[in-house]
Structure formats: C-alpha cells, structure tokens
N, C-alpha and C positions, 0 to 999 in steps of 0.2 A: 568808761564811766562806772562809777560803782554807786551799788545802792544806799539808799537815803532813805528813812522814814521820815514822814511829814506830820505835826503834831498837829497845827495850826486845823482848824476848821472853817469855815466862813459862818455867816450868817448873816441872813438876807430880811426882813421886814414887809412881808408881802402878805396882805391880809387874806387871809383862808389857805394859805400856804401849808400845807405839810410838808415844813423843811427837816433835811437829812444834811446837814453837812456829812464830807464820809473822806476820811485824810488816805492820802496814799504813801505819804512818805515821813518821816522825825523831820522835826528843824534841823537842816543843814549848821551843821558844827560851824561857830564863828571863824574860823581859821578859811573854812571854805566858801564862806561872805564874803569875801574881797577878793574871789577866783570871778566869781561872777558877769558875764558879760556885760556889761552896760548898757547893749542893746536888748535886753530881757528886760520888759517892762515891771518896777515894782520887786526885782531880784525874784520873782516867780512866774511859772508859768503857770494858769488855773486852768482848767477845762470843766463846763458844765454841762449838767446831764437832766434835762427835760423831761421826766420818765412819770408810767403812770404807776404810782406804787401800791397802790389799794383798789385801780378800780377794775375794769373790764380784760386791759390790757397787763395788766399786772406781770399774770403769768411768763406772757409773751415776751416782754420786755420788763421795767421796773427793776427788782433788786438784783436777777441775774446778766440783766446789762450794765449795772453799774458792779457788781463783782467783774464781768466781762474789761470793764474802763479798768480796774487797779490791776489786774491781772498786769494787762499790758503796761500800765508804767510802769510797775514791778521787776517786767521782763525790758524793758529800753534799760533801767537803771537809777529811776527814780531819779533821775537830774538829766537835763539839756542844759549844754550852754555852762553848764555848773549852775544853773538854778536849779531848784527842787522843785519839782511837778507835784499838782495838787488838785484832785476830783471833787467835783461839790456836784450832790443832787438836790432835787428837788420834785416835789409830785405836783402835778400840775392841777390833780386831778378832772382829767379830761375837758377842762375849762378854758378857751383861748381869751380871756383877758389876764386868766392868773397867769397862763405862759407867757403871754406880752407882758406883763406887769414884772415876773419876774426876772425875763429877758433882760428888760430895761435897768433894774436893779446892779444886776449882775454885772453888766458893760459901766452903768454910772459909778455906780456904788464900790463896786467888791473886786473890781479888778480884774473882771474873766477875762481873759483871752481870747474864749472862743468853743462855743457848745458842738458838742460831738453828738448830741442826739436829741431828738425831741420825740416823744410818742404818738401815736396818730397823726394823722394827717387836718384835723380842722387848727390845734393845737400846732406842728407845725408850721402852716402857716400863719400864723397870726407870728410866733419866733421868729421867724423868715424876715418878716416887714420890718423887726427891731433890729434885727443883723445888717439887715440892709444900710438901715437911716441911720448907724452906729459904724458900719464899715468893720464888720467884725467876723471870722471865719464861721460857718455854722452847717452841720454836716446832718445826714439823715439813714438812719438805719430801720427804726419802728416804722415811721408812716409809706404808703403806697402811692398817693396823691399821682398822678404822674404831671398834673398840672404844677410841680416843686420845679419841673425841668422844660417847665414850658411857661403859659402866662404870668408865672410869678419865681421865674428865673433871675437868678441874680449874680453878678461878678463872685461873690463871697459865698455862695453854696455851692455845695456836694448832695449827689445823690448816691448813696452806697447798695445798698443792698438787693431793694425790688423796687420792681412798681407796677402798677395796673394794666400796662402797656405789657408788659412782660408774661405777668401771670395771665390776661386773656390770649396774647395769641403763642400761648404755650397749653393752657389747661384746656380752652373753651376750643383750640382747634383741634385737639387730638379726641377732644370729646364729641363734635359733629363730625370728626371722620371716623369716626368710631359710629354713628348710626344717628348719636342722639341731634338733631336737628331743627328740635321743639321744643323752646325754653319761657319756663317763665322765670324773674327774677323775685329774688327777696333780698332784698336791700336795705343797707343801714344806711340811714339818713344823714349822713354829712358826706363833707368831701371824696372822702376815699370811698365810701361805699357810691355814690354816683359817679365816681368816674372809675371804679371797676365793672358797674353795672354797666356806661357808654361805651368802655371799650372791650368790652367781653362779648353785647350787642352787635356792635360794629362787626367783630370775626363771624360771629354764628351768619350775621346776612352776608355777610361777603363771599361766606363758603356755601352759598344756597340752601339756609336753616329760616327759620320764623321764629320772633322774638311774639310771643301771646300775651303778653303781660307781663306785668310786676307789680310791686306793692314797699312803699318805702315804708319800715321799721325803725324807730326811735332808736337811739343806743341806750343798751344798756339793759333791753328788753327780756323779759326775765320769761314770760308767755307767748310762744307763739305761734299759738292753736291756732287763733283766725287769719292771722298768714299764710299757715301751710293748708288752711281748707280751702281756700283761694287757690293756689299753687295746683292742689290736690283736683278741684274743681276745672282748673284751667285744660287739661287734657294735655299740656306738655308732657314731651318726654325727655327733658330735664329741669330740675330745678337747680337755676345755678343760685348759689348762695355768697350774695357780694357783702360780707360783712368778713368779723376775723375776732381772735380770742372766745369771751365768754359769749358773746352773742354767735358764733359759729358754731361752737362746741353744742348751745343749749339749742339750737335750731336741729344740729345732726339729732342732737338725743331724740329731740318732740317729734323730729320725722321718724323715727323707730318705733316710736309709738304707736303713730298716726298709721303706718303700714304703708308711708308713701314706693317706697323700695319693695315691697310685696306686691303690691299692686303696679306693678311695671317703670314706677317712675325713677328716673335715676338722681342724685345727689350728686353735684357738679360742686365742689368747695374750692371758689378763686382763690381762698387764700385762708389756708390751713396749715397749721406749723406742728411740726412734730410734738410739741407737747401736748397740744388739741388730740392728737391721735394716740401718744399713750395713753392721756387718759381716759378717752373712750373707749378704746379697748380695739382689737384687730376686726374681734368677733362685728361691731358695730361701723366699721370701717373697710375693710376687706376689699381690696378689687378699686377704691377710689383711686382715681387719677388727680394728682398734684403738682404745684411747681415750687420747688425752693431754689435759693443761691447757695444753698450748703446743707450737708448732709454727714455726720459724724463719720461714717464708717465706708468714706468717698474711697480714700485711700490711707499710707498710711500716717502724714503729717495730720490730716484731719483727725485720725483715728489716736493719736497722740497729744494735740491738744485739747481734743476733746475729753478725754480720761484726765487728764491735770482741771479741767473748767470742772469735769464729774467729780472729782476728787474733793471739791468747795462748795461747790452748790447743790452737789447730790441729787443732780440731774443733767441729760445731755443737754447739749446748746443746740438753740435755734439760729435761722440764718441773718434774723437780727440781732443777734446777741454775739454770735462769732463775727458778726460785723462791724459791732461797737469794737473788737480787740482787733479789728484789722483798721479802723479808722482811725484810732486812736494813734498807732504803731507809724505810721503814714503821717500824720501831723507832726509826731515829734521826728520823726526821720527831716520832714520840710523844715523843719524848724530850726533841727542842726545844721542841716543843707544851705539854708538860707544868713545863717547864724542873728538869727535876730525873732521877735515872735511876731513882729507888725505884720497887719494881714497883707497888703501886697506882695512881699516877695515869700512868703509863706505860702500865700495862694499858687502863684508861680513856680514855687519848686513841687507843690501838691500836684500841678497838672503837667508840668515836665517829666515827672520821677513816673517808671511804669510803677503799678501795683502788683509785685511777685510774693506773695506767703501762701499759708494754707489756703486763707480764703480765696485767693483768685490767683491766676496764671495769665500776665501777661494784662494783667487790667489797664486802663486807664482812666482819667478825666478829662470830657469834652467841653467843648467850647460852653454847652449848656449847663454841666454841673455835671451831668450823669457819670458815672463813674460802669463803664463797660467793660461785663466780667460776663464767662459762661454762664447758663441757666440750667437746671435738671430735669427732667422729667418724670415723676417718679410712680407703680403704682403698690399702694398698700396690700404688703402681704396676708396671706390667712394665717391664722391662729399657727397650720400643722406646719410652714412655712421657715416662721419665727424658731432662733436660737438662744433667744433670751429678751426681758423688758424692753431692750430701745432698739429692736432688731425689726425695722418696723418695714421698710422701705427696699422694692425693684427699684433699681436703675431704667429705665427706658429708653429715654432718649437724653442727649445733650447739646443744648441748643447752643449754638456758637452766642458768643454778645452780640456782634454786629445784627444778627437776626432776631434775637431776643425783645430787644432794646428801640425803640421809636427811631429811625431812622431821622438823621437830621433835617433833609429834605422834607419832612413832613412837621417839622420842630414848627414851636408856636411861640420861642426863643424870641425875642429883642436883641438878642447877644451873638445870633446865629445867624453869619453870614450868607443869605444866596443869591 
C-alpha cells in the first residue's frame, strides 16, 4: 500500500462541541477510486477520536493521542482496501451527553466506522451505549472504568490499555507489602475514580490492611486543602489517590505543601502517567511506586517509536497514547484481514489476530473486550538517578496479563461464558 494524504475533513453539528476535524491522508487520486473495495463502506474508512482536548485530561490524552491515531495511519499506508483512512476528533469536554450526542452523529451522520478512543471513563461509557445500539467497533485507551469489561461489556468493545483492576492489584499490593496497610482514599467522583477507589480497597483488605476513609472530590477540583486535611487527620499511612491528570498532579503538588510525606504519610498514586511525573519534577515524586502498560525506554522498539512520537509532539508517550498507535494499527490490520470494514468480521479478525508491536507481546482479545497484555511495575527515580528529562522510571516488577487483568472467572461479563 502506499501512502495517501487525506484532504477531506468532517464535520459534525453537536452543540457545545469543540470540534477538530484533523485529516490523515490527500484525496485518493481519481484513478485509485475505482481500485476501491466495495465492501469499504462510503469508499472510506473514518475512525473517531473522543478526546478531552482543553480539560483535565488534556495532557494525558487529547492532542497527543490523536497525533498518536495519524502517526499510525501514516505508518499502515494511509489506505486499506484501497480506501483512504481518515481521523476525525472531537473534545467532549468531559461531558457524557456531548460524547453520546457526538457518538450518535458520527455512526448517523458522518460515516464513522468506528471510535478508537474515548477519554475518561463517565464519558466513555455513555459512547459505549451509542456503539452498542449502532453496532459499531469502539475501542478504549484513556479511561480505566474496569466496569467497560464487565457490566457494560459489549460484542463491539475493546479494552486496550489499563484499567482499575490492573492498577490496584499491581500499585495498592506492592504498597501494603511494602508496610503501608493504612489507607485512606481521595477520590474523583465519577466512574473511574470509584471503581479504582473499590478495587484498590478491595487489595488493601484482602492483604490484611484497613481502608480508614475516604472522601469523594468533584473533577476538575483545582483546591484540595480540605481533602488532604481529612486524609492528613485520618492517621493512615497511605493516601491512595484514585483520580488521574490534572486533579492527580494538583493533589501530589498540595500534599507537598501540606507536609503529608514529611509527616510519615505516603502518596499512593493508582494512576499516574509519566507526564504527571515530568512535570512534577523527581524531586516531588522520588521513591513513588506506579503502574503503567508502557514505558518509552522499556527496550529498544519502544525506545524507537517513542523518539519518532518525540520527534512530533515534543514530548514522550504515555501508555494511552502509545496505545491509541497500537489500536489503531490493529483495526486497520482486521480490516485488511477481514477485507471489508463491517464490524462483525472486523471484530472477529480483532479477537483472532494476537497483538505483537511495541506495545505489547503476545497480546490478546477476550471474550469480554479486555485486550491482555503485560503490566509494569515501576518505581520513580531520584533526582541523582536520572540521565536526562524523561529518564524517569525503575523497572520493578512485570506483571504477566493473565495476573494483571480481572480474571474471567470473576468477569461480571453477559458475554462471558461459566
């Protein structure tokens, strides 16, 4: 296949919307119209991107997950099928009716194919429900939810990257066998922060720890002094922090302030991405124990595509951003596989095909969505440690999938056989 630029843009009509159409490829040369499968719905294939581009999650996800999406058409060849592939984002801005609203747009209206990511978890699922009732492929890299792979599982979803199940009994158990077995939480109040609070809870008692409290926090929360004097007041000895982006980041900072880490308490962060930690600084992070799906300087295909994603966005990838370009790469592979973009046999060659790139070795997709790949364990270096800016992270441990990952046996699946 050779490459193609895509001029075309879409454009979606979704009030309060901040739309970005964002092209991946030129109009395919008329000559190469009439190469076109027939079974390529619309002579294109469109993939859309749910992202939060201004708010919280920005960072994390937003402009360098969708650099992340052209990258990889870029790299297939900008055409499947002889159709030319085409990216369309949109900001949701953390809102799940503007994501269902735009959802629904996109499958009625615009032609999509099939969304490769949606940000957060309140927001993905509300997407979820529209892919569902539309019958249309819809994949997840941003949000943690691990209820995506359980009560609101679906034939037509993917779970890629992480999820709550992962990062508690990877961070929260090597942190009570590490001593700390006194937690209270601080928690962002929607989905994903409640169900990494339950399942971060669930490890600590299991491994004979005390959950002492918690305190749900609003997103988005820019103050929070009287959450951590709660925390601070609680006598635990740790404060796990079930939130992510900007409200994790401003939480680490205010406990620095507050002296909670001086005063013997530890900082427990379920779900902290490497740009959270450059820009905090080593100094402010040090000694943290974390869990990601990806880490730039793993080995050296990671250490390779990460310098080309550095090379664009002028900063390293997180493990949902390197997993929008492994999602991505994975569809269009099903896609030629399958030779057609209809989601049944596209879904079917998605869960037959292993997943082998950078991002994962030996992956797969289960009957539930989850897509089962290694986990890391990782802990943040000190300052005299580090060899340079993004030189951030010990290897510790690496948790195989199978043990990572919810066990199906325990799946809360409609889809999942026992």
């Amino acid at each position: 296949m050779r490459t193609t630029l895509l001029a075309a843009a879409l454009a979606v009509s979704v009030p309060g919307t901040a739309w970005q159409g964002a092209a991946c490829a030129q109009q395919a040369p008329a000559a190469n119209a009439q190469k076109v499968s027939a079974k390529v719905s619309d002579g294109v294939v469109r993939l859309g991107f749910l992202l939060d581009m201004s708010g919280p999650y920005a960072d994390v996800t937003g402009p360098g997950s969708a650099a992340a999406a052209r990258m990889a058409v870029e790299d297939f060849g900008g055409t499947v099928l002889g159709a030319p592939v085409e990216v369309v984002v949109a900001d949701h801005q953390n809102k799940p009716d503007i994501a269902a609203a735009t959802a629904r747009a996109w499958f009625d209206t615009d032609k999509v194919d099939a969304i490769l990511d949606v940000a957060a978890s309140a927001t993905a699922l509300a997407a979820a429900d529209i892919a569902r009732a539309k019958n249309k492929v819809i994949a997840f890299n941003g949000p943690g939810a691990v209820r995506l792979t359980n009560e609101a599982c679906s034939p037509v979803s993917v779970h890629w990257a992480y999820d709550t199940y992962a990062l508690a009994h990877s961070t929260a158990l090597a942190t009570v066998k590490a001593g700390g077995d006194s937690w209270f939480f601080v928690t962002a109040d929607y989905a994903f922060g409640q169900d990494l609070e339950r399942d971060a809870g669930a490890v600590v008692k299991a491994n004979g720890g005390k959950v002492l409290g918690g305190v749900r926090v609003p997103l988005n929360t820019a103050d929070f002094s009287s959450f951590l004097l709660q925390a601070q007041g609680s006598g635990a000895k740790v404060v796990g922090l079930a939130n992510a982006g900007a409200d994790a980041t401003n939480a680490i900072k205010q406990a620095a302030e507050f002296g909670l880490t001086q005063g013997g308490q530890k900082l427990a962060g379920l779900l902290v991405y490497i740009s959270d930690v450059h820009g905090l600084g080593l100094k402010a992070t040090q000694g943290m124990l974390l869990t990601e799906g990806f880490y730039w300087d793993l080995n050296d295909e990671t250490r390779a595509w990460s310098k080309r994603y550095f090379d664009r966005v002028g900063k390293m990838p997180n493990m949902s951003q390197a997993g929008v370009y492994s999602t991505v790469m994975h569809y269009l592979k099903a896609v030629a596989k399958a030779g057609t973009d209809e989601t049944a046999p596209v879904m079917a060659a998605m869960r037959e095909t292993p997943v082998d790139d950078f991002y994962a070795r030996g992956g797969r997709i289960r009957e539930d969505g989850r897509m089962v790949h290694d986990m890391y364990l990782f802990e943040v270096k000190k300052p005299e440690e580090s060899k340079g800016p993004w030189d951030l992270y010990k290897l510790v441990a690496t948790i195989p999938g199978e043990q990572a990952f919810q066990p199906l046996s325990a799946s809360r699946c409609p889809l999942v056989k026992k």
